[in-house]
N, C-alpha and C positions, 0 to 999 in steps of 0.2 A: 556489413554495410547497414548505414541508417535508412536509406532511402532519402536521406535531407538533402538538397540541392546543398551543392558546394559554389561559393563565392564566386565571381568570373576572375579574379584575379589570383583564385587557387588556379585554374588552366591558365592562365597566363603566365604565372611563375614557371610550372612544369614544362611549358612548351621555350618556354627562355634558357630554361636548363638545359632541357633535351636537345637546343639548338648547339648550345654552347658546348657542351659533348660532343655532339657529329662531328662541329667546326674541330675540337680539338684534336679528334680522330682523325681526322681528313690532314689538317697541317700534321699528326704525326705520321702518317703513311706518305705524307709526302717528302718530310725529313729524314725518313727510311730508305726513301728509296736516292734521295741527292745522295747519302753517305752510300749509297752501291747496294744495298739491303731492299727485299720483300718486306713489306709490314709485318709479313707471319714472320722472316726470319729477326725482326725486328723484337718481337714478341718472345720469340725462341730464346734468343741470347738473353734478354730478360728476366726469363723464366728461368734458366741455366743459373747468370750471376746471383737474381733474387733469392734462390732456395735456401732456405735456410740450416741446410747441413752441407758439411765445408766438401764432401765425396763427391756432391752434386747430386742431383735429380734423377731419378729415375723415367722412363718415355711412360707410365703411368703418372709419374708426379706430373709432367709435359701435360699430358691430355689431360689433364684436369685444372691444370693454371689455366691453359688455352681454351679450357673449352671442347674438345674432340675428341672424338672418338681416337682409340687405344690406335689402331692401323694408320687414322689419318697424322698423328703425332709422329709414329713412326718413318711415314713417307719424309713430314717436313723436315726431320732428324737426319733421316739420309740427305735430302739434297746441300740440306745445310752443311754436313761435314763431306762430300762431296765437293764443294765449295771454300775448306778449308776453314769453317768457323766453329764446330764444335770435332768433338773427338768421344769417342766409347771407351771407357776404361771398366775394367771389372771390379766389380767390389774387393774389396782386401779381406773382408771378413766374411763374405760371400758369394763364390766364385761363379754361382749362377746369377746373379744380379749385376747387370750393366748400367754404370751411370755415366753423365754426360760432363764435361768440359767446354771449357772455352777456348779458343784456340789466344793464344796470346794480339795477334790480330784482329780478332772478335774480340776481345775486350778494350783494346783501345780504340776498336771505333764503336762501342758500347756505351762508353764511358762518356763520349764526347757527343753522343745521341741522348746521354742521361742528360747531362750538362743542359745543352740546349732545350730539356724536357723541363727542367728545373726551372729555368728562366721563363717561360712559357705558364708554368702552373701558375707561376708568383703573379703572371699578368692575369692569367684568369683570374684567380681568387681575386687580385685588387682590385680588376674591373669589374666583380659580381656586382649588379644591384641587388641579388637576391641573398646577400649575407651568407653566401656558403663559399 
């Protein structure tokens, strides 16, 4: 830090942004939950389809996309497949390593949660005034 004052319309743009996040956060917990879905499990199956190995995720790969603690990942893992939206399967190549699935029901309303995510970015971006 320089100690220079920053511009007033350097805090103006940040709090425009940081608005415009919350909002987006807020309409997507609320599009989590019309499709029947927690925002966390919303997150969850997210987390599940986005990993970028085809085995799926490990509940350490979880709490670290999420954000949580190893135990809290674990909880939201159970209620979720409880609920019939992901599944445990064990590693083929390492039979102490449990990774996660999507239950084929979780993925088409994943899909259609993306979808509506999709159309939603493209508004924000095109409505930025702040060029982001």
């Amino acid at each position: 830090m320089t100690g220079v004052p920053l511009p007033d319309d350097v805090y103006a743009r940040l709090l425009a942004f940081r608005t415009r996040l919350r909002r987006f956060e807020r309409w997507s917990a609320d599009q989590a939950q019309a499709a029947g879905l927690t925002p966390a499990q919303h997150q969850l199956l997210l987390a599940v389809r986005g990993h970028n190995d085809l085995r799926g995720p490990t509940v350490g790969d979880v709490a670290e996309y999420l954000l949580l603690r190893h135990h809290s990942a674990g909880e939201l893992i159970q209620r979720a497949e409880a609920a019939g939206l992901v599944v445990r399967v064990r590693d083929r190549s390492d039979q102490r390593v449990i990774r996660l699935q999507l239950t084929e029901t979780a993925a088409q309303c994943l899909q259609s949660l993306t979808e509506l995510h999709l159309k939603e970015l493209e508004r924000f971006s095109a409505d930025s005034p702040l060029g982001l």
